[in-house]
C-alpha positions as CSV (number, residue, x, y, z in Angstrom):
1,X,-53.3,79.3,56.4
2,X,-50.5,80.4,58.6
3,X,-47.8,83.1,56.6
4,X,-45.1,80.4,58.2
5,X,-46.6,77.2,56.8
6,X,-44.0,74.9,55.6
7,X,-44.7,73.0,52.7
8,X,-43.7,69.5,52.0
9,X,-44.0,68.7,48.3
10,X,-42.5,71.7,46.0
11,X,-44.1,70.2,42.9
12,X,-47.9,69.0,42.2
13,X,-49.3,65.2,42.2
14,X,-49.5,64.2,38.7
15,X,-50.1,60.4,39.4
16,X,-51.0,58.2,42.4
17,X,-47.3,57.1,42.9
18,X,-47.0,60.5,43.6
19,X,-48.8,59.6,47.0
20,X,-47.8,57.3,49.3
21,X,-50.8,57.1,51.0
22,X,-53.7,55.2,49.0
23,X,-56.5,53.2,49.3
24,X,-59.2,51.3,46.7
25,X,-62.5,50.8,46.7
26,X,-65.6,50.2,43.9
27,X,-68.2,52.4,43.1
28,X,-71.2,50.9,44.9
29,X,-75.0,51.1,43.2
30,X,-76.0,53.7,45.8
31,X,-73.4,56.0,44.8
32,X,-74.2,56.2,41.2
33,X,-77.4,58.4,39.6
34,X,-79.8,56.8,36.9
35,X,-76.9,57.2,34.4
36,X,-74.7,54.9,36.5
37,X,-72.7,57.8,37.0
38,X,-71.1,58.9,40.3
39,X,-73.0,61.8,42.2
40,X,-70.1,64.3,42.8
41,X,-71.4,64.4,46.5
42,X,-69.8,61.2,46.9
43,X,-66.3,62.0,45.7
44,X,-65.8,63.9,49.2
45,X,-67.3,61.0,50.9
46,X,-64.1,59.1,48.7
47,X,-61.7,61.3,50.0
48,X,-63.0,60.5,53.5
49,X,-61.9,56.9,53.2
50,X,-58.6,58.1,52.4
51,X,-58.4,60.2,55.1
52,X,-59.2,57.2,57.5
53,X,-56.5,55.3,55.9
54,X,-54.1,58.0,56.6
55,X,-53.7,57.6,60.1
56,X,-54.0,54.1,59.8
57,X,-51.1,54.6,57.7
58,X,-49.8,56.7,60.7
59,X,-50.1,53.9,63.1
60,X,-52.2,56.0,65.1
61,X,-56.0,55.6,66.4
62,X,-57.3,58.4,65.3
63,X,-59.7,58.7,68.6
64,X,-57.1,58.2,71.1
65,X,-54.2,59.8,69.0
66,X,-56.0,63.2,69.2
67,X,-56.5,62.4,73.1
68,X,-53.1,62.3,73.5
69,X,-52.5,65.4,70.9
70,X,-54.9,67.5,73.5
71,X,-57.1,68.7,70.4
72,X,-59.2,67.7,67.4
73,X,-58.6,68.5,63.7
74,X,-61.8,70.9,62.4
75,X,-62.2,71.2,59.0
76,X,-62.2,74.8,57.8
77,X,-62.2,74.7,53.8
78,X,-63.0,72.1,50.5
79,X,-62.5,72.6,47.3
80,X,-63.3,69.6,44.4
81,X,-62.3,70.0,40.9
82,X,-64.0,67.2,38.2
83,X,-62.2,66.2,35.5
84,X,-63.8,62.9,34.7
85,X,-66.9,60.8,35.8
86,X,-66.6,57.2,37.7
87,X,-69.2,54.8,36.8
88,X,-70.9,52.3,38.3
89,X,-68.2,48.9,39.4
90,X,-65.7,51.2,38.5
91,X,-62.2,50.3,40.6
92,X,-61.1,53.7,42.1
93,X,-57.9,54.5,43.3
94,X,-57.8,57.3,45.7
95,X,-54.4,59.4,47.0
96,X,-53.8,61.9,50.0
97,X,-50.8,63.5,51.4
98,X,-50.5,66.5,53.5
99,X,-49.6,69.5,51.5
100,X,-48.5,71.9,54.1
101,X,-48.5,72.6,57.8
102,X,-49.2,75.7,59.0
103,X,-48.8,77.1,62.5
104,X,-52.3,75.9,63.5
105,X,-53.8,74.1,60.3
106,X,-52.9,71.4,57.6
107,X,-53.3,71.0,54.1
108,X,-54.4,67.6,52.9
109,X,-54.4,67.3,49.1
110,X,-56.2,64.0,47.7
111,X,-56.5,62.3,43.9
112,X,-59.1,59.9,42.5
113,X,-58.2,58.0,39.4
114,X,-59.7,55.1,37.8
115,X,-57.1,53.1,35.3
116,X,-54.7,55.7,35.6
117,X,-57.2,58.6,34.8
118,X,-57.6,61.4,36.9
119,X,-61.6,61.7,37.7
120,X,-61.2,64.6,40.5
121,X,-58.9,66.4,42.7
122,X,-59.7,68.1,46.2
123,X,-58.0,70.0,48.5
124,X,-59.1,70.4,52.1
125,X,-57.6,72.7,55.3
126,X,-58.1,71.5,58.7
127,X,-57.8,73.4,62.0
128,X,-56.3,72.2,65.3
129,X,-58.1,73.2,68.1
130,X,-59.5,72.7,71.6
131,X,-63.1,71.0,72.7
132,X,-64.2,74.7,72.1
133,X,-63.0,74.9,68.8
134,X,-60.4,77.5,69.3
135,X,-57.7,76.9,67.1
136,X,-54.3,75.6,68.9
137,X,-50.6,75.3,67.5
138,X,-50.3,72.2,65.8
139,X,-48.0,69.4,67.7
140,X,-44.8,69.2,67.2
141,X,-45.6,65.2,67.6
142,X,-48.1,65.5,64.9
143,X,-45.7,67.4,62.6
144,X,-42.5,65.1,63.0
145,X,-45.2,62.0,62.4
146,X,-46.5,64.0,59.1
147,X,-42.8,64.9,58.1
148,X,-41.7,61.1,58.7
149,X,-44.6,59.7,56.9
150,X,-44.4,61.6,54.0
151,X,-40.5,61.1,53.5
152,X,-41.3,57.4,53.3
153,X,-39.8,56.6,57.0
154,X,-41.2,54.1,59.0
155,X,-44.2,54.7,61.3
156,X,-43.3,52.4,64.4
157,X,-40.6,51.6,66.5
158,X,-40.1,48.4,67.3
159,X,-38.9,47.3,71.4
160,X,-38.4,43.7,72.7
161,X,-37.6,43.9,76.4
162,X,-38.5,43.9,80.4
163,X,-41.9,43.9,81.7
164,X,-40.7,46.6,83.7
165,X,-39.6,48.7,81.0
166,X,-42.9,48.0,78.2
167,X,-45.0,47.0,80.4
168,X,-47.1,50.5,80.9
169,X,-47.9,50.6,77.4
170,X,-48.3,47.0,76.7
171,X,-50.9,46.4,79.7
172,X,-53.0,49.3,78.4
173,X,-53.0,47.7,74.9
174,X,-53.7,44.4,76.5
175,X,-56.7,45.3,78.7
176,X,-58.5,47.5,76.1
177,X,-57.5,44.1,73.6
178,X,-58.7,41.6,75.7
179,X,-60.7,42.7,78.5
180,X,-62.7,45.4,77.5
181,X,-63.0,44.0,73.4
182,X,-63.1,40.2,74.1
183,X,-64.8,40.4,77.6
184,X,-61.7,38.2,79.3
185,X,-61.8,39.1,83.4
186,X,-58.8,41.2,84.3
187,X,-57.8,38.9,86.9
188,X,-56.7,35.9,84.5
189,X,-55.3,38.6,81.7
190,X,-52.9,40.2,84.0
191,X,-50.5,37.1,85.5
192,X,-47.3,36.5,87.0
193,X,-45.6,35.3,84.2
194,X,-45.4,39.1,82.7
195,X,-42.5,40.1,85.3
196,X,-39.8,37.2,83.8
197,X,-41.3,37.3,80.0
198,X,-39.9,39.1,77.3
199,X,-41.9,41.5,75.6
200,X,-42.4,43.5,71.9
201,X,-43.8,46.3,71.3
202,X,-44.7,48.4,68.6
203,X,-44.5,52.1,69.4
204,X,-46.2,55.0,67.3
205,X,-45.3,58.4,66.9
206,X,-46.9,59.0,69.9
207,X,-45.2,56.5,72.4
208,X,-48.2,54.6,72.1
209,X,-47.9,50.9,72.0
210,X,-50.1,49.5,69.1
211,X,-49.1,46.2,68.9
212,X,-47.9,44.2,71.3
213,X,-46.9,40.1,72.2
214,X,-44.6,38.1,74.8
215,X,-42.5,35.4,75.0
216,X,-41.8,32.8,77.7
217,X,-40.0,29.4,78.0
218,X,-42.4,26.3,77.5
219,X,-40.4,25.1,80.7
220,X,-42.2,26.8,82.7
221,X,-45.7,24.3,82.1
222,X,-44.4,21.5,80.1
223,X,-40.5,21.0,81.3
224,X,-39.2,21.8,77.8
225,X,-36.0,23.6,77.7
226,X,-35.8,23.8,73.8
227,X,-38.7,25.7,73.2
228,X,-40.4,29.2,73.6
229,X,-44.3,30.0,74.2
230,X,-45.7,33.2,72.5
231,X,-48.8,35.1,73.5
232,X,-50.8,37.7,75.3
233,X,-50.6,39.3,70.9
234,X,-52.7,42.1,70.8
235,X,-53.0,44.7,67.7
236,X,-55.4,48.2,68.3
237,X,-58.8,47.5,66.4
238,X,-58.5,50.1,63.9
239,X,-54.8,48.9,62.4
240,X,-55.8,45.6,62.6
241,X,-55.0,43.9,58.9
242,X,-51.7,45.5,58.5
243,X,-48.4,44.3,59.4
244,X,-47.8,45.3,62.9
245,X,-49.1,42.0,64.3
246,X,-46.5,40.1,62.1
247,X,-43.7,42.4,63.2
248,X,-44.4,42.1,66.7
249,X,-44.6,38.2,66.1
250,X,-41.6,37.7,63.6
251,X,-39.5,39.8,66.5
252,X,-40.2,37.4,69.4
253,X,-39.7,34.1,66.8
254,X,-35.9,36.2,66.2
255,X,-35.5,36.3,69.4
256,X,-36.3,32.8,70.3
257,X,-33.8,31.8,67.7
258,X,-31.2,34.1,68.4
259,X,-31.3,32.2,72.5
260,X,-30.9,28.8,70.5
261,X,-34.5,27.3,70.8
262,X,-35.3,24.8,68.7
263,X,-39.1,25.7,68.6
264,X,-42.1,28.4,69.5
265,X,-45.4,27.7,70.1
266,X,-48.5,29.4,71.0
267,X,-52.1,29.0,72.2
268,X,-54.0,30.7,68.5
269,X,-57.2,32.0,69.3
270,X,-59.3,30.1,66.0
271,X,-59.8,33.7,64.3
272,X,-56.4,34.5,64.0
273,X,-55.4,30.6,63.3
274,X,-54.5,31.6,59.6
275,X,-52.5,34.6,60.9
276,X,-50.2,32.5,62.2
277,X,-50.1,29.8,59.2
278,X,-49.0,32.5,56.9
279,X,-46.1,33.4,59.8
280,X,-45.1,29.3,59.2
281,X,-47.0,28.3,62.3
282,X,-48.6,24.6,62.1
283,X,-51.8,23.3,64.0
284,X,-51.4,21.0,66.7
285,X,-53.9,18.6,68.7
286,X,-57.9,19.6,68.1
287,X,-59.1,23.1,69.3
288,X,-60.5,23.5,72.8
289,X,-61.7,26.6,74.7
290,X,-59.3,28.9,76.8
291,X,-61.2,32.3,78.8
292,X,-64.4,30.7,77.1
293,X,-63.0,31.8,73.6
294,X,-62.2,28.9,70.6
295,X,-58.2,28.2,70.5
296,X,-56.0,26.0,68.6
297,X,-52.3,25.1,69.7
298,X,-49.6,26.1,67.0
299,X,-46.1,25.6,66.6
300,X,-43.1,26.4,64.2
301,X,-39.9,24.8,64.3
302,X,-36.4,27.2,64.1
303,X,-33.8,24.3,63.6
């Protein structure tokens, strides 16, 4: 570790609010030996999931957040201490927070406890370095996202504007959503209703756009000044299940009432149909097919 590393917490974890990164899982049957008890193998495997949770945490993909960092995080170092055994069905509790950042590595320290109880603690140093492994100064995006995070800030910006000023970010977001995930041909995703829409964004620590959505009048198909159309709602895969969609959606539903609109509706793809139910959306008319994928329409009344 770096002589200059600065470190973030002056005191040690001594329970899982200490962390405000955490995730749960159970102890599955092939985790356990013939005394039901966890094999200590799988504690790091534990701390893994955490890990993974972290930069969802982050609001960052880990794959193409490390693209745009220029590097990849090596782990250099372990160490697990035991203090108590998890058993088979038990409901573990694992926390992780970085530790330190040094000039070219980070210190993640992580917490497994079941019912309160500390079972085992690990501490692990990664290195940031190139495709050749040589280690590289960490990012000064990637330490201002660490700093923020563990401070308890928030992870994304929010943007609701022009086409011309989102629209980089949200097309990229929007082709690897629905053209390259869902199969929909580029021609019909792409229109040229994105110039005069308005547009949210979520934006990362990185400037990238993780979630993303537009708004336009219903006018424009169905003569009906009163009312907004949402759409084009896209989330990146691996944050998917969080709360980025719903921000991205409760922003354009503000904005639609801040104009005065009376309504919003949308064309729901059927998988997201109870998304949008717990955002106060209703079903309308039976479902139907739309770029050969199952949609309902929905619609929520402001006034």
């Amino acid at each position: 570790m770096s002589t200059s590393s600065q470190t973030l917490f002056d005191t040690p974890a001594r329970s899982l609010a200490d962390f405000r990164c955490r995730s749960r899982q159970r102890v599955r049957w092939s985790e356990v030996d013939l005394q039901k008890v966890v094999f200590n193998a799988h504690y790091l495997s534990y701390v893994d999931i955490a890990m993974s949770e972290y930069w969802r945490q982050l609001a960052v993909p880990y794959e193409e957040g490390m693209q745009r960092l220029g590097g990849e995080l090596f782990l250099r170092a372990s160490q697990l201490e035991f203090h108590a055994s998890a058993r088979l069905d038990d409901v573990i509790d694992i926390g992780l927070r970085v530790a330190k950042l040094g000039n070219t590595s980070v210190q993640y320290e992580a917490a497994i406890y079941c019912a309160g109880t500390l079972l085992a603690t690990a501490t692990m140093v990664y290195v940031f370095a190139d495709s050749a492994q040589q280690p590289q100064p960490l990012p000064e995006a990637y330490r201002r996202m660490v700093q923020r995070f563990e401070a308890g800030e928030e992870m994304v910006e929010l943007k609701t504007g022009s086409w011309n000023v989102l629209g980089q970010e949200a097309m990229r977001l929007r082709m690897q959503v629905f053209v390259r995930e869902q199969g929909i041909p580029a021609e019909i995703e792409a229109d040229a209703f994105d110039v005069s829409a308005l547009h949210a964004v979520a934006l990362n620590g990185l400037g990238m756009c993780v979630a993303t959505g537009r708004m336009l009048p219903s006018a424009q198909e169905e003569n009906r000044a009163d009312a907004m159309r949402i759409g084009r709602m896209a989330v990146a895969k691996p944050l998917r299940g969080g709360s980025l969609g719903r921000q991205v959606l409760d922003a354009l539903v503000d904005a639609a009432a801040r104009q005065g609109k009376r309504q919003v509706e949308l064309h729901a793809q059927r998988t997201a149909e109870n998304f949008y139910r717990r955002a106060g959306f209703s079903v309308v008319g039976e479902p139907y097919e739309e770029a050969g994928i199952a949609h309902i329409s929905m619609q929520k009344t402001l006034r």
